[in-house]
C-alpha positions in Angstrom: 0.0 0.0 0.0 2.7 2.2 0.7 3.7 1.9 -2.9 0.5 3.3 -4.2 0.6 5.7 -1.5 4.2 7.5 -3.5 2.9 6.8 -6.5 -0.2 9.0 -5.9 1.7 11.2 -4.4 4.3 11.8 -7.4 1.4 11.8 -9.7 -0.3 14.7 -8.1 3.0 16.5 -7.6 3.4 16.7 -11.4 -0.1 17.2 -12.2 0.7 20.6 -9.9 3.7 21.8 -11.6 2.1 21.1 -15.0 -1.0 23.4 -14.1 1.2 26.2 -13.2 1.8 27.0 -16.6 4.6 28.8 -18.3 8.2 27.5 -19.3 6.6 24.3 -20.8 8.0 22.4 -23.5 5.2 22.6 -25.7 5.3 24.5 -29.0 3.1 26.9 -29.3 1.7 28.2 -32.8 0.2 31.9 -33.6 -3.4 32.1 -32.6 -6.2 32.3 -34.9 -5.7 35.5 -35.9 -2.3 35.2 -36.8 -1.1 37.5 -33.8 2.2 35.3 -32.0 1.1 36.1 -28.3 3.8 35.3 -25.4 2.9 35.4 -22.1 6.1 35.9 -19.3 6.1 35.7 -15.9 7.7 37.9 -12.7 9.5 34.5 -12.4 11.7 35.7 -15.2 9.9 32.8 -17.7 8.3 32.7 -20.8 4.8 30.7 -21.5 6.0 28.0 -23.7 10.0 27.4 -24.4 9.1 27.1 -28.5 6.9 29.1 -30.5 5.9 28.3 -34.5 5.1 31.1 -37.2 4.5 31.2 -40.9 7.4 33.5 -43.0 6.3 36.8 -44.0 5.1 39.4 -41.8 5.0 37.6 -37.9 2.9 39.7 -35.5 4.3 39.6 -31.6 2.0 40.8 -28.5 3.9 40.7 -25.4 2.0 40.5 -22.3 3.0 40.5 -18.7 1.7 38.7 -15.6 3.0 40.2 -12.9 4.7 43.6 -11.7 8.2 43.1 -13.1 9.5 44.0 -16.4 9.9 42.2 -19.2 11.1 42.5 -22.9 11.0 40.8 -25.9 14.0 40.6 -28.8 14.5 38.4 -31.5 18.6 38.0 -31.6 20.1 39.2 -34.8 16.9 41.2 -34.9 16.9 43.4 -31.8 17.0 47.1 -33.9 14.1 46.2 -35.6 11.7 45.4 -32.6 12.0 45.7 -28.5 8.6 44.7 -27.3 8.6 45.9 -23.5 5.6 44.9 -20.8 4.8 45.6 -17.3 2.8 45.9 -14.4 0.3 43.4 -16.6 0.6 45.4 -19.4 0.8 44.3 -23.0 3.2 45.6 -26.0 3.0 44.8 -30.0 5.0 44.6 -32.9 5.8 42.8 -36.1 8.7 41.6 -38.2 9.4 40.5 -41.7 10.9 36.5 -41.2 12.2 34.5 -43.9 11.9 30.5 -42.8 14.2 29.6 -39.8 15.0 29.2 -36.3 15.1 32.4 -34.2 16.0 32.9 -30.3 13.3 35.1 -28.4 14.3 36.5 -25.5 14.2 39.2 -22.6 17.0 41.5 -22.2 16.7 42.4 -18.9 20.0 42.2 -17.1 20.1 38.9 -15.8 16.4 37.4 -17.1 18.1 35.7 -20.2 20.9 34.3 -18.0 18.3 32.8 -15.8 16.5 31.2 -18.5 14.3 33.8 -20.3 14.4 32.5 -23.8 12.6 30.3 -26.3 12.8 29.1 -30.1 11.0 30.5 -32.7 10.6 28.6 -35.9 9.0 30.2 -39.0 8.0 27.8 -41.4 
């Protein structure tokens, strides 16, 4: 019985960290309206760690749960757009991708050392 008992017990533990949301390893595409929308978190994290987009004209919306500041770059990229949300705010912009794998991330001092990145292909 005590077997079943830690079983249980490690099922429900990742059933909770799986509902908290954010930094998952899913890949998530644009909505349906086209619009790529990334959630991050005052725990310096991103909602999903991949993100998908057709070439052409990708539309970001950054929004913020939380107090604490957060950006959004794509590397290579970052004079072209610097999305920046706060205090559960929201911020917008697009960019012209050919096909290929981008890095998103927050240039914060010390967010993208701790983690705050993701993958962005564009198909």
């Amino acid at each position: 019985m005590q077997l079943s008992g830690a079983i249980g017990a490690t099922v429900a533990l990742a059933l909770l960290l799986a509902s908290c949301g954010g930094g998952g390893s899913t890949t998530q595409p644009p909505a349906e309206d086209g619009v790529l929308r990334i959630v991050s978190y005052d725990r310096q994290d991103y909602d999903a760690d991949a993100y998908e987009a057709d070439a052409g004209t990708v539309r970001f919306e950054l929004s913020q749960i939380g107090v604490q500041e957060h950006t959004l770059l794509v590397e290579g990229l970052e004079d072209e757009m610097r999305l920046v949300a706060v205090d559960g705010g929201t911020d917008a912009g697009s960019l012209e991708l050919e096909p290929g794998r981008y890095t998103l991330y927050c240039d914060i001092a010390g967010h993208r050392s701790s983690g705050m990145e993701a993958r962005l292909t564009v198909n």
